[in-house]
Kinemage of the C-alpha trace (Angstrom):
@kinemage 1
@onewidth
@group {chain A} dominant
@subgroup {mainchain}
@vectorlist {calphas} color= white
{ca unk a 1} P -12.357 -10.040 3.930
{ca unk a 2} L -15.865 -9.969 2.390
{ca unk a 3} L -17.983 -9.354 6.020
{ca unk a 4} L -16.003 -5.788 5.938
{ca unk a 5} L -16.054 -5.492 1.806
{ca unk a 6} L -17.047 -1.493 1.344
{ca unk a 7} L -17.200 -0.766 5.589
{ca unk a 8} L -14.130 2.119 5.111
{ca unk a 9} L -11.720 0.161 2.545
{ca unk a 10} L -12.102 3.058 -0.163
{ca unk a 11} L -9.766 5.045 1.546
{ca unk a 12} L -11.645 8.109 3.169
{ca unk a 13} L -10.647 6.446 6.641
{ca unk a 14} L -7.231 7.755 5.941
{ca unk a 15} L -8.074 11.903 5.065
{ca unk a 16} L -7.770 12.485 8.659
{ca unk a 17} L -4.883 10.925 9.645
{ca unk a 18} L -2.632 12.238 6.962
{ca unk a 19} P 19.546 6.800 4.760
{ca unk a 20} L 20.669 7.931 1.297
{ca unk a 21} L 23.751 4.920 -0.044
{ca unk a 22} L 24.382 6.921 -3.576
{ca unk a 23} L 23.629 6.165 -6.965
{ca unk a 24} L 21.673 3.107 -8.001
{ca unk a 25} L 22.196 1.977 -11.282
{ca unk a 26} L 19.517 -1.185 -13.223
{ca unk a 27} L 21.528 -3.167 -15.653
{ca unk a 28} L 18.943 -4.346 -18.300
{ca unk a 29} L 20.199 -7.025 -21.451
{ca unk a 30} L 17.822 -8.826 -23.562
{ca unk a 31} L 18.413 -12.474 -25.103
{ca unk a 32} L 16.221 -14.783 -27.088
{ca unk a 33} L 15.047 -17.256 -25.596
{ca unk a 34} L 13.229 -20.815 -26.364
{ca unk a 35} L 10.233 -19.702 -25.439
{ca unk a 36} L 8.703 -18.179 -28.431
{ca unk a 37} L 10.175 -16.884 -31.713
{ca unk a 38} L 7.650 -13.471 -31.128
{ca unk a 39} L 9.225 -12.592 -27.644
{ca unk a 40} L 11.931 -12.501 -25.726
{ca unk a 41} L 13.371 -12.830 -21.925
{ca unk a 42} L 14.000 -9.068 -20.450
{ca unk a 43} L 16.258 -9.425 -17.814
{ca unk a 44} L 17.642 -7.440 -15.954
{ca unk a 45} L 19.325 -6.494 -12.074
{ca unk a 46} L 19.022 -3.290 -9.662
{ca unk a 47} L 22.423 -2.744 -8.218
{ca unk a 48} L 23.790 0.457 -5.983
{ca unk a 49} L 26.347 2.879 -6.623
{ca unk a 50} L 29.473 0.150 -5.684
{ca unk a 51} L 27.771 -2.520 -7.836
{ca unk a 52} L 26.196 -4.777 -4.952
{ca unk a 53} L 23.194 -5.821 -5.771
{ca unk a 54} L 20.144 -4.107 -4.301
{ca unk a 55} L 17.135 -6.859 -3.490
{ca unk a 56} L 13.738 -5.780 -2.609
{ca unk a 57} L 13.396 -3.083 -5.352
{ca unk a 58} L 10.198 -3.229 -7.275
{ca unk a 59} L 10.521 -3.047 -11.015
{ca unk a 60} L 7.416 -2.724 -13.095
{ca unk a 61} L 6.800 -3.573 -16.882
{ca unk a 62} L 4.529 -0.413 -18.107
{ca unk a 63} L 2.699 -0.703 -21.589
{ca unk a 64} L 4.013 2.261 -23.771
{ca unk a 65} L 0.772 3.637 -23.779
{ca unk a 66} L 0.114 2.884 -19.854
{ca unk a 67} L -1.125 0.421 -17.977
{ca unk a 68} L 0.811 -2.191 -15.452
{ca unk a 69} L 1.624 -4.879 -17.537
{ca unk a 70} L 3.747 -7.218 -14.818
{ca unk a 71} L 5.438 -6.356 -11.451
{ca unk a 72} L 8.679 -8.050 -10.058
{ca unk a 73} L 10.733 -7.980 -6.899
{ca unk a 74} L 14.053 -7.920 -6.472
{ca unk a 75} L 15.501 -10.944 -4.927
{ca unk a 76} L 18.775 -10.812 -2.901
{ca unk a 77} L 20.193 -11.340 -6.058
{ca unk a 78} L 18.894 -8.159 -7.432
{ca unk a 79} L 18.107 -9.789 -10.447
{ca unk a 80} L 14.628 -9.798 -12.304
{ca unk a 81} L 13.033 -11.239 -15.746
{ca unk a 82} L 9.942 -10.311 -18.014
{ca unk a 83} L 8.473 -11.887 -21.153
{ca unk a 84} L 8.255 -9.156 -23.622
{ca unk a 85} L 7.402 -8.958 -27.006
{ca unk a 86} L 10.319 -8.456 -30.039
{ca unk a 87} L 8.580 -5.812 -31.704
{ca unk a 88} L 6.869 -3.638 -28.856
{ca unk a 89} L 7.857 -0.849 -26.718
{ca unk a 90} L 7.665 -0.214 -22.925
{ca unk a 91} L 8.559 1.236 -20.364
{ca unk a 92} L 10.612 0.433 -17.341
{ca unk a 93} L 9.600 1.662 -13.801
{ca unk a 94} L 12.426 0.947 -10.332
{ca unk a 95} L 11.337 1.658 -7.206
{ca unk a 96} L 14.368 1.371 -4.809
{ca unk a 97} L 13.293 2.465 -1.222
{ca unk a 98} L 11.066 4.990 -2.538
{ca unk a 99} L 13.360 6.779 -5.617
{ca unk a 100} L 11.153 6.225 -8.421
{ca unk a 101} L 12.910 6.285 -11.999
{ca unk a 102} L 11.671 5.207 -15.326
{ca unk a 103} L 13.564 4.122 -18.812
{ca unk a 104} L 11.871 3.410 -22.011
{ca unk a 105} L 12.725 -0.391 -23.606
{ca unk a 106} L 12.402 -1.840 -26.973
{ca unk a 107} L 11.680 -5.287 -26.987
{ca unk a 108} L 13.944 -6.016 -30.071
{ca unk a 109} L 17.296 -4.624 -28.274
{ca unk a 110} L 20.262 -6.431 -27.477
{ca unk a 111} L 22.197 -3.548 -25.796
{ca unk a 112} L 22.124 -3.001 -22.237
{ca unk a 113} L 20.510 -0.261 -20.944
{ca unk a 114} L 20.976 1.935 -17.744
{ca unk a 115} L 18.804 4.047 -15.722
{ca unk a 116} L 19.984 5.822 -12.847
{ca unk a 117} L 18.039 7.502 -9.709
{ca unk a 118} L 19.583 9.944 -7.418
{ca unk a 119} L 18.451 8.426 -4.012
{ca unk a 120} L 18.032 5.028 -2.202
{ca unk a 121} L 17.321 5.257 1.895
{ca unk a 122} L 17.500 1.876 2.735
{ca unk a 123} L 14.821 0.470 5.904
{ca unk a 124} L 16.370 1.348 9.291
{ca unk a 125} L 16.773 -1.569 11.825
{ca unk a 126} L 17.452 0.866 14.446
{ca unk a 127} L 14.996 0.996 16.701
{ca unk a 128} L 15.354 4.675 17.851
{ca unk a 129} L 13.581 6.391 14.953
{ca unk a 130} L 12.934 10.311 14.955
{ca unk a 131} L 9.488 10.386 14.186
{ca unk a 132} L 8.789 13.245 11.123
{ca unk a 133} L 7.484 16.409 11.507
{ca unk a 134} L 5.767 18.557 8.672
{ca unk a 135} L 7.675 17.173 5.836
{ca unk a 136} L 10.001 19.650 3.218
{ca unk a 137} L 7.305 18.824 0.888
{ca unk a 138} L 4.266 20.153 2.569
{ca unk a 139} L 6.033 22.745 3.546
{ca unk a 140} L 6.977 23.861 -0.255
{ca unk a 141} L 3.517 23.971 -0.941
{ca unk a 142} L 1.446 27.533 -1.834
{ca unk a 143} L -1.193 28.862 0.331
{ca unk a 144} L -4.054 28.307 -2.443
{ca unk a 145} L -2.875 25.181 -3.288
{ca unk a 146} L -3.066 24.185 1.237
{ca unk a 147} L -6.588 26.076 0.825
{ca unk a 148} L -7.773 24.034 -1.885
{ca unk a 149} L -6.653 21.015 -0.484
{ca unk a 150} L -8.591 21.503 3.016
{ca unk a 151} L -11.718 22.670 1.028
{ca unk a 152} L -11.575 18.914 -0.520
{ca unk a 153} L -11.363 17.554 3.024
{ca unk a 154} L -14.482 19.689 4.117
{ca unk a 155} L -16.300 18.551 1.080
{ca unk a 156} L -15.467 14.561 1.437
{ca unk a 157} L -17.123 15.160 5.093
{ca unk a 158} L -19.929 16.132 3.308
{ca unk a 159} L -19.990 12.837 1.049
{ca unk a 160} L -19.550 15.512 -2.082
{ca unk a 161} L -16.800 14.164 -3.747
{ca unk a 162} L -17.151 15.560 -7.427
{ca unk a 163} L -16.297 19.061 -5.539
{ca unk a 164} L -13.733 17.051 -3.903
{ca unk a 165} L -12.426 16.066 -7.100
{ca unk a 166} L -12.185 19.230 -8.349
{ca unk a 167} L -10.717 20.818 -5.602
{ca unk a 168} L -7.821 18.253 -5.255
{ca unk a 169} L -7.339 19.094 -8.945
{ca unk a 170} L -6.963 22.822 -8.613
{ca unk a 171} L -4.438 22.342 -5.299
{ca unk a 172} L -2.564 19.949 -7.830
{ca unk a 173} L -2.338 22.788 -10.487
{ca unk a 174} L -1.259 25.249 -7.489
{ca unk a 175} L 1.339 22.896 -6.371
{ca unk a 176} L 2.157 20.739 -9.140
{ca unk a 177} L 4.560 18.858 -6.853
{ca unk a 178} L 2.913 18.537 -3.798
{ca unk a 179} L 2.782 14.706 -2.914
{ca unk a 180} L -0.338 15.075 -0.342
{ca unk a 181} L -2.335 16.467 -3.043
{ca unk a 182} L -1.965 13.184 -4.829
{ca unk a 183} L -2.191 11.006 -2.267
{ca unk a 184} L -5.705 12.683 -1.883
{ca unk a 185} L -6.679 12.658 -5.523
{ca unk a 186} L -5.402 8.272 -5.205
{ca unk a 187} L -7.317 8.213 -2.318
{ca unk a 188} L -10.514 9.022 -4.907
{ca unk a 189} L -9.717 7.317 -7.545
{ca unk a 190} L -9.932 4.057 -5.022
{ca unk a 191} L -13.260 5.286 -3.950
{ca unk a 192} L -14.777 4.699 -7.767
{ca unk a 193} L -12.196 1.428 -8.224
{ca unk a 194} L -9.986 3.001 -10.708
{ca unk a 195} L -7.005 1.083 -9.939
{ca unk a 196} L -4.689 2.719 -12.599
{ca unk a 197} L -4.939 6.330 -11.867
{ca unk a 198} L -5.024 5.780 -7.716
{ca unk a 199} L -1.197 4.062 -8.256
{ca unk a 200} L 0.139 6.152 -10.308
{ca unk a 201} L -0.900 9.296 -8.149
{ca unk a 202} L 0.280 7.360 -5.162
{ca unk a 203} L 3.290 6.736 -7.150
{ca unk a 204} L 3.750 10.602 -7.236
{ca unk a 205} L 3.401 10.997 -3.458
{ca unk a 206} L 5.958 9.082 -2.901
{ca unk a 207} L 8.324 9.835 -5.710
{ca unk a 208} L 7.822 13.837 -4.177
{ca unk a 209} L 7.815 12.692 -0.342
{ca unk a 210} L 9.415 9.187 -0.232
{ca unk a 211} L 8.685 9.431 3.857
{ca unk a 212} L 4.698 9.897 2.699
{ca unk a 213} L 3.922 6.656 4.975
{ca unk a 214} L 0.122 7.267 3.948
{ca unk a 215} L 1.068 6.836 0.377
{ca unk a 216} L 3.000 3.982 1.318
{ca unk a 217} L 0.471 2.062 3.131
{ca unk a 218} L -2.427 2.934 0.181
{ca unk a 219} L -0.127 1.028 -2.492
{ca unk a 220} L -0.016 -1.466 -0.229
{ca unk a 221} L -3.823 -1.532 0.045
{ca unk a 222} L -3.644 -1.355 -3.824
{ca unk a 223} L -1.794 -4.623 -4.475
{ca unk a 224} L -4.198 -6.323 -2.074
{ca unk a 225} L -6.543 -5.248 -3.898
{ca unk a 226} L -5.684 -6.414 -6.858
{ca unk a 227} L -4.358 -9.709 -5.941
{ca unk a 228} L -0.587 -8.715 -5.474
{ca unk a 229} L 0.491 -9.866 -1.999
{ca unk a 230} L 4.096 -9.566 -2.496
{ca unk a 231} L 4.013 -6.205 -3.484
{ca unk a 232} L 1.575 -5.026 -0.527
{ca unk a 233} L 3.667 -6.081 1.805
{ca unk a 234} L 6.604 -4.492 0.527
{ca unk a 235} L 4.959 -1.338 0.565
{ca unk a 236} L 3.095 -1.846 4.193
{ca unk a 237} L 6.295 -2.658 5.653
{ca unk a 238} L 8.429 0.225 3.996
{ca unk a 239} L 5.079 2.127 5.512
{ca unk a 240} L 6.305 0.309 9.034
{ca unk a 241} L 9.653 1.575 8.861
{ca unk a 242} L 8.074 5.253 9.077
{ca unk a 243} L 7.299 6.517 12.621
{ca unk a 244} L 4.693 7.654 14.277
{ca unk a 245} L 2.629 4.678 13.128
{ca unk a 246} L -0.968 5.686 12.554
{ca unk a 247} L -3.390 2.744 12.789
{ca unk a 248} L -4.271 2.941 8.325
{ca unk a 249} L -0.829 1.137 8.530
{ca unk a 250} L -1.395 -1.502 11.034
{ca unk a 251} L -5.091 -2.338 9.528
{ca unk a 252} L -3.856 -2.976 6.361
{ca unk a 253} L -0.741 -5.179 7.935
{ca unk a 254} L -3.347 -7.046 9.796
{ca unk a 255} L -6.229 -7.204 6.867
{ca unk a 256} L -3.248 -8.574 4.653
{ca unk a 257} L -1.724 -11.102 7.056
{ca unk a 258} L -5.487 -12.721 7.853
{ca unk a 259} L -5.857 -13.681 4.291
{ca unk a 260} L -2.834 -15.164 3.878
{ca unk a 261} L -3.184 -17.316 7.364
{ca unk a 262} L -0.691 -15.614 9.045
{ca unk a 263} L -2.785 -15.794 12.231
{ca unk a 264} L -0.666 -14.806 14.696
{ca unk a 265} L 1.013 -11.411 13.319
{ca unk a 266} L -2.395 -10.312 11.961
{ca unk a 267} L -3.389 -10.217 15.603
{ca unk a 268} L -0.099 -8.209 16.691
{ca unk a 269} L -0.789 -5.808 14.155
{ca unk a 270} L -4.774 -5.694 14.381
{ca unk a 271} L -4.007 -4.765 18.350
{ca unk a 272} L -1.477 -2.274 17.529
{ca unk a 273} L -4.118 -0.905 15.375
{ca unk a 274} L -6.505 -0.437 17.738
{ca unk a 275} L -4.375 1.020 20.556
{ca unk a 276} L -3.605 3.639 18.093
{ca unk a 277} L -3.535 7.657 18.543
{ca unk a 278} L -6.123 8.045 17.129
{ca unk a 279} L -7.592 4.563 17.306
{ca unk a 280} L -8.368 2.755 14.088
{ca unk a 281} L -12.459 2.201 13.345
{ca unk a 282} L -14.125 -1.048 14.829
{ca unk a 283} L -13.315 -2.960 11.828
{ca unk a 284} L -10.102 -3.474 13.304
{ca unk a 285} L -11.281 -5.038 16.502
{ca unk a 286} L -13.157 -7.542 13.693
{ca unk a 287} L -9.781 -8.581 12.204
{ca unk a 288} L -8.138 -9.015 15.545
{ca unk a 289} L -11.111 -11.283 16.766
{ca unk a 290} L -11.027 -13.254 13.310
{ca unk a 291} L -7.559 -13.625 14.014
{ca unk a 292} L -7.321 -14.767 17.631
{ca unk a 293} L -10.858 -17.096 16.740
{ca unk a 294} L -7.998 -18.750 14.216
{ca unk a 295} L -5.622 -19.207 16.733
{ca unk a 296} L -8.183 -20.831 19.401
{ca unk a 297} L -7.689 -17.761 21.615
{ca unk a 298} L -11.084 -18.224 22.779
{ca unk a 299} L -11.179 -15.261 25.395
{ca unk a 300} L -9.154 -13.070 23.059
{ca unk a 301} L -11.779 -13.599 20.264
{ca unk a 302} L -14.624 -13.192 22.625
{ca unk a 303} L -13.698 -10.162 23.558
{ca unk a 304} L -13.201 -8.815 20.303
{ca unk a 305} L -16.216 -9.674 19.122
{ca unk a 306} L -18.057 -8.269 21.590
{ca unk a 307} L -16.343 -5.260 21.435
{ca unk a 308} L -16.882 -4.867 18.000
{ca unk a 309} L -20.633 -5.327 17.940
{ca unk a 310} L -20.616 -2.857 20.353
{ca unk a 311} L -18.860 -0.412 18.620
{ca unk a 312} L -20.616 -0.975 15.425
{ca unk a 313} L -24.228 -0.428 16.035
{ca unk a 314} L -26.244 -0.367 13.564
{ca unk a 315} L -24.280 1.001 11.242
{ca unk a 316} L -26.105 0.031 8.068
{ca unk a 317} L -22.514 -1.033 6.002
{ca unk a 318} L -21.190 -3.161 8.856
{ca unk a 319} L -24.558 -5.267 8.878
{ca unk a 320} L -22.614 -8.371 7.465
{ca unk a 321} L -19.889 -8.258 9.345
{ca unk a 322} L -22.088 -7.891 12.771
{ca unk a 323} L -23.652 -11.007 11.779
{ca unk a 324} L -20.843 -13.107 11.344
{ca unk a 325} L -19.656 -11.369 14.415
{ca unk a 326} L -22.482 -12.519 16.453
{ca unk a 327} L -22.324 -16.309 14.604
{ca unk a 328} L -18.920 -16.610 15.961
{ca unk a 329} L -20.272 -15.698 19.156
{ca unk a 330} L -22.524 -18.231 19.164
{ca unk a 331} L -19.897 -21.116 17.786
{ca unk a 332} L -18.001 -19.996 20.794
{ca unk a 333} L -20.642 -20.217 23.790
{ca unk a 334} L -21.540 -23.251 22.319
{ca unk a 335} L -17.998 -24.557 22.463
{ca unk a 336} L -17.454 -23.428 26.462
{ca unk a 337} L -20.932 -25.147 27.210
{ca unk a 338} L -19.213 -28.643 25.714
{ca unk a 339} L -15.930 -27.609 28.082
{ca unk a 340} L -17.723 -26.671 31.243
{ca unk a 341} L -20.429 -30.204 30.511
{ca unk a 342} L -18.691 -32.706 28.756
């Protein structure tokens, strides 16, 4: 929302809180179609090792020489379409459950293609997860590369993130596949609004640690961002799936249902949020009022607010949101003096 645009949204908030089913296999054919005698329909449909088909899966269309040039989802069909052009190449990139896996495609082939990724863990609907301890990944990781790394933290403390940036690169050439080094390095690239780098470094977390629920939860950020709501909450809820929780997760859940008037479960989430270990920054307690001032919850959203001023201060980059904080306020002791005098 614009009252908490540049508050902690760049991603620093999150430094310090940092089942397999077999071979999936994407069946791609290409047809002309009416549409244009320059391009064609790419079609195409993610299905497992058995040949069911796998919905949910994110397939992007990549720009031979990079870029993000359209994003689908899988339906429970499996199935997905572009619009690509005869006489171009690109690049094809699945994302099944956190396996990433890329194939190159030229716009004027008829032959179906095939690309194949090693793993798939599909979301767990049990609800006695075993929350993750140090992950295989971390562990793999060099001493300099681990020193470097904390000497970036120390320095984004310090607000000097060019050595930050520098650092983060030297624990990536240490530990050239070490996911939490990336996530870091995404985490900067968000800082300065590069878009492009940030996802395809958190697209390297994950690919390295597909359990990196961080990672996770800063694509989703990224689609919002960027005006992708289907994709963030893909990612935020494959982030969900992870346990422990850490509040980065909820926020985003709750920042992300609030815009798209989903009143009710931005509140659950903004709560969870704050009752956190560790608890998640005031701007959460402003979502969760927002959301329960939506919902009429009059005491609910008093509360918040209040709390949330409070908490605030005077924190120079919350001013905005303070004041629209205390104008709610206002709408609602004016609204109790109409109930208590009609």
């Amino acid at each position: 929302m614009s009252a908490l645009q540049g508050v902690w949204r760049g991603g620093v908030g999150f430094l310090g809180v940092v089942g397999t089913v077999g071979l999936l296999s994407i069946a791609i054919s290409s047809q002309v179609k009416p549409q244009t005698m320059a391009q064609r329909q790419l079609d195409g449909v993610v299905e497992g090792a058995d040949g069911s088909p796998v919905g949910g899966a994110v397939v992007e269309l990549h720009g031979w020489s990079g870029g993000t040039l359209a994003s689908a989802v899988t339906g429970a069909d499996g199935r997905f379409s572009f619009l690509v052009g005869q006489a171009e190449h690109y690049q094809l990139q699945l994302d099944a459950g956190g396996a990433v896996s890329t194939t190159d495609v030229d716009g004027s082939t008829s032959r179906s293609l095939t690309l194949r990724t090693d793993t798939y863990t599909a979301p767990s609907s049990s609800a006695h997860r075993t929350p993750p301890t140090v992950s295989l990944n971390d562990l793999e990781a060099p001493a300099r590369a681990k020193s470097k790394f904390n000497q970036a933290q120390k320095a984004i403390q310090k607000s000097d993130f060019k050595k930050a940036w520098d650092l983060v690169n030297q624990a990536i050439s240490a530990a050239p596949n070490w996911g939490r080094a990336y996530l870091l390095r995404g985490v900067l690239s968000m800082q300065l609004h590069n878009y492009a780098p940030a996802k395809s470094d958190f697209d390297t977390a994950v690919q390295q640690d597909p359990k990196n629920a961080m990672a996770l939860t800063e694509l989703g950020k990224l689609y919002a961002t960027t005006g992708d709501a289907t994709l963030s909450e893909l990612y935020l809820h494959r982030a969900l799936q992870i346990e422990p929780v850490l509040w980065p997760t909820y926020f985003e859940m709750a920042d992300l249902d609030l815009h798209r008037g989903k009143f009710s479960e931005a509140y659950t989430m903004a709560e969870a949020a704050v009752n956190s270990n560790p608890p998640a920054p005031s701007a959460a307690r402003f979502v969760a009022a927002e959301a329960a001032f939506h919902l009429q919850r009059w005491p609910e959203a008093r509360l918040e607010y209040q709390a949330f001023i409070t908490e605030a201060g005077k924190t120079p980059s919350l001013a905005n949101a303070v004041g629209v904080a205390q104008s709610q306020l206002a709408k609602l002791q004016a609204t109790a003096a109409v109930v208590d005098h009609p």
